[in-house]
N, C-alpha and C positions, 0 to 999 in steps of 0.2 A: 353622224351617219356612218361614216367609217370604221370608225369606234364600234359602235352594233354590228356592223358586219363582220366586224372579226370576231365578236362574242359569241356569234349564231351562224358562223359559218358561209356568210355570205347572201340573209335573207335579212337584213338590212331595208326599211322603206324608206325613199327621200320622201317627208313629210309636204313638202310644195310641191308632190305631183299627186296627192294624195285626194284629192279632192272634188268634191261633183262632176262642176262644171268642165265639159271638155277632159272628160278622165280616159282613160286612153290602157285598158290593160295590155302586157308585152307576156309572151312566153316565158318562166323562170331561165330558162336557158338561151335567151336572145343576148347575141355578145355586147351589145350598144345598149339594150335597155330591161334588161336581164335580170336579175333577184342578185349578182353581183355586180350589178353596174352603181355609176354612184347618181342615176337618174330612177333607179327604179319604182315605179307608180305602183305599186302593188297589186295582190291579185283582188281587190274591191276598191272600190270611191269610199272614202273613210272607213278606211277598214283598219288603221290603228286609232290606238285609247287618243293621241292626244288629237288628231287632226277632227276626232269626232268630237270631243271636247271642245273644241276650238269653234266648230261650226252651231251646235247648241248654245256656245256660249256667245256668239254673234246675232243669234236667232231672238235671243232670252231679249238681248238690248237694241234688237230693231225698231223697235214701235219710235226711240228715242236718238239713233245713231243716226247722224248725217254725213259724219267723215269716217273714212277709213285710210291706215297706212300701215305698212310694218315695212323693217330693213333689214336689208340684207346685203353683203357684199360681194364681187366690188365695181367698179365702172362708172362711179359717176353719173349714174342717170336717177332722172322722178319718173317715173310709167305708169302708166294708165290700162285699162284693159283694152286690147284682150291678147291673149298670147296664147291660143289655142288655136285661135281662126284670125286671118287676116281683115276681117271684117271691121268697119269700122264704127264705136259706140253709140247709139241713139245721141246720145247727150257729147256729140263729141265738141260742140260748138261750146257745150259748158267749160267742158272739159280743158280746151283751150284756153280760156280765161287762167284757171289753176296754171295750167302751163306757165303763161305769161308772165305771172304771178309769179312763179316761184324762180325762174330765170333771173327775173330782176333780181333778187332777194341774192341770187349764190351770185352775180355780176358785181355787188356791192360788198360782199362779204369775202367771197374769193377768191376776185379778181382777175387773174390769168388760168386758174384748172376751169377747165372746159367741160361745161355737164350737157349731156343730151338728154330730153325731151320727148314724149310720145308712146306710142303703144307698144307692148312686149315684141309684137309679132315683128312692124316691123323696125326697131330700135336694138334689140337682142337676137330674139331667135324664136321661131315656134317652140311651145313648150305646153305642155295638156294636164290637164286637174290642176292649176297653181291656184291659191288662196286668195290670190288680186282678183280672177277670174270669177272665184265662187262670188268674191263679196259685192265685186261691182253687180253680178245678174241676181243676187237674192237678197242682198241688203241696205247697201247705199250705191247709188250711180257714181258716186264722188270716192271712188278706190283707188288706194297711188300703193306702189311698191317703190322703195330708194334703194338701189343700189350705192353703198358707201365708198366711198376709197378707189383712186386712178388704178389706171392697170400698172405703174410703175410700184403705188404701194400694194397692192394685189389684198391679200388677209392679212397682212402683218405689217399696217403702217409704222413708221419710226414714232418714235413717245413725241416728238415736238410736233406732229401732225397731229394726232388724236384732239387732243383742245380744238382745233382750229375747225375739225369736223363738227364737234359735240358743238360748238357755237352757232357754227353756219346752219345744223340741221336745227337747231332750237329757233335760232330766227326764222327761218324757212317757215317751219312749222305754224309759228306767231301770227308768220304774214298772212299762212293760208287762210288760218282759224278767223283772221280779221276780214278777212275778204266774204269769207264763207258769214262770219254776222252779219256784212251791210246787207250780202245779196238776202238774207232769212229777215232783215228788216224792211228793206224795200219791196219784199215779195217776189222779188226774182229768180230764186231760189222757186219758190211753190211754182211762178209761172213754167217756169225749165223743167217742173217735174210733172205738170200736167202733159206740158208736150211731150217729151221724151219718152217715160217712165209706161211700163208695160200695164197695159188693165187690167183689171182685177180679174175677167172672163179668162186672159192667156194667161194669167199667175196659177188659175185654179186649175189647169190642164195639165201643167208642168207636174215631170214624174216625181214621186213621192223621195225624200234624200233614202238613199241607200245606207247599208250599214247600223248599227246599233241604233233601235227604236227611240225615235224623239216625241214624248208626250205631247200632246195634243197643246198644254198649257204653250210650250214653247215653239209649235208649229203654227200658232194666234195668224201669222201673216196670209196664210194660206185662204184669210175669211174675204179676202179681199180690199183692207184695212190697212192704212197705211201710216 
């Protein structure tokens, strides 16, 4: 991001604020969230190549996707949506499970670093269009973002830390994915998403994604179709 803004002279988009849900456009010339800040949300919801990319290609594997995660650094934390609004998720009782889940998993593997737990908004900070956001309201309930690495190692952990992450986030992962099979074989999973999970009447209302046109093939969800 940095990088680009110096190539273009400060028109730079942070691709995590780039996004549908909770998009929030800013003035190019607002000093905090501005065309040179290093938050700026651009002037449309997916209005660069790759963040539209990104949400087609979420769209394409929803009929099949149950989990979602991407990382990012750093802080030490697993988060759940939402980090636009303080509001708290339908499925937030699911969601807790995960929580649960994954505590144990980093308590066993990393013993003394301390990871916190919970939704963007209030665990971090409000923050508007992020990709946690998009994926929990249009594609899986079950959406985590990791923040990697202590504020002491910040983006540039020492080499003998790096292993130690790359393990613990692989077990983590493991543990989820195992949790995530019993509840998909017990059926708890399907019960949690009858309750929760928006009907097909308020999916069909919801305004059409902005930004470069997405064929109808890959818009399938919008038939009310799960």
């Amino acid at each position: 991001k940095q990088w680009y803004q110096r190539r273009v002279r400060g028109k730079g988009v942070d691709l995590n604020r780039n996004f549908l849900y909770g998009f929030k456009s800013y003035p190019s010339n607002d000093k905090e969230h501005g065309a040179c800040s290093e938050v700026y949300s651009g002037p449309t919801a997916l209005s660069t190549r790759e963040s539209n990319a990104l949400a087609q290609l979420l769209h394409w594997y929803k009929p099949s996707l149950r989990y979602y995660v991407d990382y990012h650094s750093y802080g030490n934390m697993w988060l759940n949506a939402y980090g636009a609004t303080n509001w708290l998720p339908r499925n937030d009782l699911q969601l807790k499970r995960y929580r649960e889940n994954v505590e144990k998993s980093f308590t066993m593997t990393l013993g003394r670093d301390k990871w916190s737990t919970g939704n963007v908004y209030d665990v971090l900070y409000q923050c508007h269009g992020i990709v946690l956001d998009y994926a929990h309201y249009y594609i899986t309930p079950l959406s985590f973002t990791v923040e990697i690495g202590s504020d002491f190692d910040e983006f540039t952990p020492p080499d003998t830390r790096i292993n130690t992450y790359a393990i613990s986030q692989w077990l983590a992962l493991v543990s989820q994915l195992k949790l995530l099979k019993t509840e998909l074989t017990s059926g708890l999973y399907e019960k949690d998403r009858r309750l929760n999970w928006r009907s097909a009447k308020q999916r069909k209302r919801r305004a059409a994604i902005p930004g470069r046109p997405i064929s109808k093939k890959l818009r399938r969800d919008d038939d009310g179709s799960d």
